[in-house]
Structure formats: C-alpha cells, structure tokens
N, C-alpha and C positions, 0 to 999 in steps of 0.2 A: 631327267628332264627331256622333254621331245623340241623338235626345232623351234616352234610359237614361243614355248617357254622361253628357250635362249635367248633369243632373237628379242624379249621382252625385257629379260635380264641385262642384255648388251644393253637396251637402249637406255635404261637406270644409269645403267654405270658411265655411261660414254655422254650422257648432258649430267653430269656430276665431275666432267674431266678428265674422266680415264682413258686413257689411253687401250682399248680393246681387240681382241682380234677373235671372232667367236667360229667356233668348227664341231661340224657334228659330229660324232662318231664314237666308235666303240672301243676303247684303251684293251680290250681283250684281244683286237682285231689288228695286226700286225700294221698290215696296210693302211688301218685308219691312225695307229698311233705314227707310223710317219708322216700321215697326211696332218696330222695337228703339230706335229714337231718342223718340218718342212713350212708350215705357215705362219709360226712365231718366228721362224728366222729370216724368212721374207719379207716381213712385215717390220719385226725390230731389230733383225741385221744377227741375232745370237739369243739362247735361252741360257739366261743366267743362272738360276734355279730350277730343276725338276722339281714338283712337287707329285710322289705317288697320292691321289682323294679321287677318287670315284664315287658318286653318290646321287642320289635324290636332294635335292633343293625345293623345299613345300610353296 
C-alpha cells in the first residue's frame, strides 16, 4: 500500500474509534522497522503483540 492508501485506511479506522498510529515503511528496512516500532511506543506507551503480516491491502 503506498502513503494515500494508508493515510485512507487510518482515516476508516480512526472515525470507527480506533485508536491508530500509521507509518510508512519497509519492515525489510532496519531503520524503518525501528521507526514503526519506536512509534507504537511513543504513541501507546509499549507494543504488546508483534504481529510478523507484510502485504498488499486491495
């Protein structure tokens, strides 16, 4: 999914109530998986669950 899409996808889910924190990047990419890891823990204090799912979202 590229940013537009996410950033479309957050907005679904966050006027539905959820609670979201959306980040781009590439989970192959060291730096960007601590940049998404680093952001769920700033945002909600701890990542309680890893989930490995990389994919396409249609």
């Amino acid at each position: 999914m590229d940013e537009a899409g996410l950033l479309q996808f957050w907005e679904r889910l966050a006027e539905s109530g959820g609670e979201i924190e959306a980040v781009v990047g590439d989970v192959s990419v060291v730096e960007d998986a601590r940049r998404m890891i680093g952001a769920a823990v700033e945002n909600f204090g701890r990542v309680d669950v890893p989930v490995a799912n990389a994919g396409v979202i249609p």
